[in-house]
Phi, psi and omega in degrees: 000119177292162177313329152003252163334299213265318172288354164294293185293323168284325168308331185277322166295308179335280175276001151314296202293315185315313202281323193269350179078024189281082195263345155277346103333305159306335178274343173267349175268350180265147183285183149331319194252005175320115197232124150240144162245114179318161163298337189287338175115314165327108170266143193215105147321170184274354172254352181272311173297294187329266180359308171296000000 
């Protein structure tokens, strides 16, 4: 599977797990230092997104 292919599948895994509430699957696709930041201007750690 080319780099493609494998980012296909983690977006997919990705929203697989959002949908199912899976928060140990999401936490296994984020790094250590994982920050997402909203369009809204919101910075979130990964136990703050997990948490929602």
């Amino acid at each position: 599977m080319g780099e493609e292919g494998k980012i296909m599948e983690l977006y997919k895994d990705y929203w697989d797990y959002m949908i199912e509430k899976n928060t140990e699957g999401l936490r296994s696709l984020m790094s250590l230092d994982y920050c997402l930041y909203h369009m809204t201007g919101v910075k979130q750690s990964a136990d703050e997104f997990l948490k929602g």
